[in-house]
C-alpha positions in Angstrom: 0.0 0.0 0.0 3.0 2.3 0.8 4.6 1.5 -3.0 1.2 2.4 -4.4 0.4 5.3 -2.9 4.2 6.4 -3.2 4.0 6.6 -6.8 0.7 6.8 -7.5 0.9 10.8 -8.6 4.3 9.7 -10.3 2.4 7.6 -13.3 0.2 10.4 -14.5 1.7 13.3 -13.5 5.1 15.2 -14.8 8.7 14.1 -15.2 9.1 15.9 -11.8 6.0 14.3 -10.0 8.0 11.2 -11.8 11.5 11.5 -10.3 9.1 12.0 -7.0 7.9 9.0 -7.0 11.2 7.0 -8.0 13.0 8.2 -4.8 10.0 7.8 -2.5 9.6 3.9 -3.3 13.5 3.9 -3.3 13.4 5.2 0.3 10.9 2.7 0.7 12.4 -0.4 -0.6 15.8 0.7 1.5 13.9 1.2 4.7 12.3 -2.3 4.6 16.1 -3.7 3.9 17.5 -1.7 7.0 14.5 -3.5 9.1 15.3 -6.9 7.6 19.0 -6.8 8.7 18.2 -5.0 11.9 15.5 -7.9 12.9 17.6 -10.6 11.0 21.0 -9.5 13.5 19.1 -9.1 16.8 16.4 -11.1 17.8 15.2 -9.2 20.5 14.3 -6.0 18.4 12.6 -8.1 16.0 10.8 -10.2 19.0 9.7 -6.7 20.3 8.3 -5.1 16.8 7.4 -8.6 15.5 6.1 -10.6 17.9 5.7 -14.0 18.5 3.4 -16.9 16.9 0.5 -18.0 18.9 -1.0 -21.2 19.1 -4.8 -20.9 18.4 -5.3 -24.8 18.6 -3.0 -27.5 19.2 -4.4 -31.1 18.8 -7.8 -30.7 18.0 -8.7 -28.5 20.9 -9.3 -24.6 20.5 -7.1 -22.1 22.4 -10.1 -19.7 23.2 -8.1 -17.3 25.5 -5.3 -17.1 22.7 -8.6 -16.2 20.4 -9.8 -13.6 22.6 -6.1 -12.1 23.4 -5.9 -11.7 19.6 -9.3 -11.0 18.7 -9.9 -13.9 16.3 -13.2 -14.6 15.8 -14.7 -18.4 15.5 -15.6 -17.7 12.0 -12.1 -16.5 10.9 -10.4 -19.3 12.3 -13.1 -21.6 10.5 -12.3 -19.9 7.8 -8.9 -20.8 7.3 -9.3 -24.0 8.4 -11.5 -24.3 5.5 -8.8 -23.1 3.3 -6.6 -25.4 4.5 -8.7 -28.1 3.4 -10.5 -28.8 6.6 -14.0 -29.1 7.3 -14.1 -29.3 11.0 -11.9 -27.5 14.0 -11.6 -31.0 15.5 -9.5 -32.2 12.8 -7.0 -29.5 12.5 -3.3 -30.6 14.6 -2.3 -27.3 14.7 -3.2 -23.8 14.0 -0.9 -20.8 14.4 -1.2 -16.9 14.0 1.7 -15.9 12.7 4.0 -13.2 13.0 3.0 -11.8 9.6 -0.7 -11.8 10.6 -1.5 -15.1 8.3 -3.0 -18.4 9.7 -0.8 -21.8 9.1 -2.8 -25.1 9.9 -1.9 -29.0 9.9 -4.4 -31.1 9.7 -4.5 -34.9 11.7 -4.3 -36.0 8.1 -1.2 -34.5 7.0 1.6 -37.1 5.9 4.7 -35.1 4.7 6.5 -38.0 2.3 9.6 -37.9 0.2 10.8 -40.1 -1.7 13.9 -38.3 -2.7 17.1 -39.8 -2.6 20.8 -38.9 -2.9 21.9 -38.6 -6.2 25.9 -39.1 -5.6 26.9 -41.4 -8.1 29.7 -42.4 -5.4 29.8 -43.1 -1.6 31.4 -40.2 0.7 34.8 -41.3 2.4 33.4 -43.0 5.9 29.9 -43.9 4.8 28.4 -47.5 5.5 26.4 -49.0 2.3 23.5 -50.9 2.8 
């Protein structure tokens, strides 16, 4: 929303509105980089403007005083569930509010395979073969 309304008078206005609009998203973009490697170096700064994740329900069961403490309404959490493929609150594992304001859930059902292998043609020095 910042970028937008940052250069919003710079796409149909003058060459000077233009150059405006340039260096506004510029100062932008660079103030969001400062802030990354600020948060990314000490963990307490970002822990402090961040936050932390929150647990809204953990095996099935719903975390109503997390709910509350972050107004979340029933419905919203429903709602995500939903577009996480789950139909009922009692099925979802896990949900948690994240830092960045979106809503991750695991279901009971989720079964994270691989069936990707090593593709070293050769063993590494020290290595036991089957």
């Amino acid at each position: 929303m910042l970028i937008s309304n940052a250069v919003q008078n710079a796409m149909v206005g003058s060459w000077d509105d233009f150059k405006g609009g340039i260096v506004s998203a510029g100062a932008l973009f660079l103030l969001n980089h400062v802030f990354k490697i600020i948060f990314f170096r000490n963990r307490h700064i970002a822990k402090l403007v961040q936050g932390n994740p929150v647990f809204l329900i953990r095996n099935g069961m719903v975390l109503t005083d997390n709910l509350s403490r972050e107004k979340i309404t029933m419905e919203e959490l429903e709602a995500a569930a939903r577009e996480h493929g789950e139909d009922s609150l009692s099925k979802v594992d896990l949900a948690v509010l994240e830092t960045d304001g979106s809503i991750s859930v695991v279901s009971k059902n989720y079964h994270h395979q691989t069936n990707r292998k090593r593709k070293h043609s050769k063993e590494l020095p020290g290595s036991v073969s089957n």
